[in-house]
C-alpha positions in Angstrom: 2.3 10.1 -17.6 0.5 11.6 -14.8 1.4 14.1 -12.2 4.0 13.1 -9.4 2.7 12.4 -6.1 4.3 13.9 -3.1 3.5 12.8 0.2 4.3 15.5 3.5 5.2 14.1 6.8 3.6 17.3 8.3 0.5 18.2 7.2 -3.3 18.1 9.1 -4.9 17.3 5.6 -5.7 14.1 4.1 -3.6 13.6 1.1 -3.5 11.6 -2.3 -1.2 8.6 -1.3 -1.6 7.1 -5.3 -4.0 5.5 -7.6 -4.8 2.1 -8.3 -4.4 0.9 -11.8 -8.0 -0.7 -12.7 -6.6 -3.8 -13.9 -5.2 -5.1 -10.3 -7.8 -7.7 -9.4 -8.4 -7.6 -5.6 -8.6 -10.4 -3.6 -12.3 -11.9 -2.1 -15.5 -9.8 -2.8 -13.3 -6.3 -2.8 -14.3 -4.4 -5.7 -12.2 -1.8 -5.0 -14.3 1.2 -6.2 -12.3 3.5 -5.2 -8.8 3.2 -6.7 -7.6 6.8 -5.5 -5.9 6.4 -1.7 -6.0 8.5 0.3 -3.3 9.0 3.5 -4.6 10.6 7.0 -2.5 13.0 8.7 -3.1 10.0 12.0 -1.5 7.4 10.1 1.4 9.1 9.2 1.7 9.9 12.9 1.4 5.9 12.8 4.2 5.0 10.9 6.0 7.8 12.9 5.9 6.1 15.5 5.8 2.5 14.4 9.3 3.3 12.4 10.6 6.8 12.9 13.8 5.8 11.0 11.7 4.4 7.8 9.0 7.6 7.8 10.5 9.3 4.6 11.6 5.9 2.8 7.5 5.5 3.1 6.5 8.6 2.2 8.8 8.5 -0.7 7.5 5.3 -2.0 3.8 4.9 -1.0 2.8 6.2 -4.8 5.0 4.0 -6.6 3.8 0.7 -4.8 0.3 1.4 -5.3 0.6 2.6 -9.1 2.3 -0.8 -9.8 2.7 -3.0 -7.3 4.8 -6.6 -7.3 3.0 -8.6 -4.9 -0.8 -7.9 -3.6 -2.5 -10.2 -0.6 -4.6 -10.3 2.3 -3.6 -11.3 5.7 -5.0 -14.8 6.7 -6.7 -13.7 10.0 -8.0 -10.1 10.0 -10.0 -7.7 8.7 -11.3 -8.5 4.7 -11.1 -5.0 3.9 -7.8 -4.5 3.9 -5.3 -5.3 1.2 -1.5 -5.5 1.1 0.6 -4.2 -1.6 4.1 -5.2 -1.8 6.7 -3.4 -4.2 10.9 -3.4 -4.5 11.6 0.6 -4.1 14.1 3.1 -3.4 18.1 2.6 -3.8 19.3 1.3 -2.3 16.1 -0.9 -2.9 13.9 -2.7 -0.2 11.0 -4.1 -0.2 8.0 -1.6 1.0 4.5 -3.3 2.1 1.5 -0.7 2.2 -1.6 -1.8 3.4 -4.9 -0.4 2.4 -8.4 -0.4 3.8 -11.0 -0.4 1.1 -14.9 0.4 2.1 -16.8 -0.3 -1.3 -20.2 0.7 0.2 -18.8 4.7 0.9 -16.2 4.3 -2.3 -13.1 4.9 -0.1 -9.5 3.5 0.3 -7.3 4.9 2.5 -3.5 4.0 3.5 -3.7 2.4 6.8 -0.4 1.4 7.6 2.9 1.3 5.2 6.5 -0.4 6.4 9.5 -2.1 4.9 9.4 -5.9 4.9 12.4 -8.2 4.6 12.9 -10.8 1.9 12.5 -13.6 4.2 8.8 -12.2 5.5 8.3 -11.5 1.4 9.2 -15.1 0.7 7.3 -16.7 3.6 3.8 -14.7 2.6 3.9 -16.0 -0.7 4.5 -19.4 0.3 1.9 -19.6 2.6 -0.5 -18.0 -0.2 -1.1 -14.6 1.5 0.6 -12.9 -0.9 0.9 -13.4 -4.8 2.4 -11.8 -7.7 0.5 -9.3 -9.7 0.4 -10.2 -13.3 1.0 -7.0 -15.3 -2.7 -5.7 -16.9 -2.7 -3.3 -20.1 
């Protein structure tokens, strides 16, 4: 097992936010070259903002959805780059989306936003094909 990732709400350096097993396929022409994520100290001022009440639940949790996520997707309408990664965390648990940006041609992935999602949003994404279950790789 590796190290444990820790995430700081208050830091001005970029930060591991978790690694990307190699066996999650990525939707559409990602290749995903970079599979370590990084977090900017700016979008944890995001989520700050976004969800004061949910910043440490994030923080917490960002690692574990990346390093084995449930569901993986892509929004509909928006930017191709970024992928969703959906995981049931914490206890009590909830369900934690985190979205990342991946830019194959400079090998770079960073966390670009991260929030809790209810089971009725989960339910409604995978329905309309947005979001699917990852099939567990080796």
């Amino acid at each position: 097992m590796g190290r444990t990732i820790e995430l700081r709400a208050n830091t001005t350096a970029a930060q591991t936010a978790g690694i990307l097993p190699y066996w999650i396929v990525l939707p559409a022409s990602l290749l995903g070259r970079q599979r370590t994520v990084v977090i900017l100290p700016e979008r944890i001022a995001h989520i700050r903002r976004r969800r004061p009440q949910w910043l440490a639940f994030c923080l917490a949790n960002i690692p574990d959805v990346l390093a084995a996520p449930d569901f993986v997707g892509q929004r509909a309408h928006g930017d191709r780059r970024r992928v969703e990664f959906v995981r049931l965390v914490g206890r009590p648990s909830g369900w934690l989306l985190v979205s990342v940006k991946f830019v194959d041609e400079r090998r770079e992935a960073w966390v670009n936003t991260a929030h809790p999602i209810a089971e009725f949003f989960l339910t409604r994404r995978v329905r309309a094909g947005t979001l699917w279950r990852v099939s567990r790789g080796p």
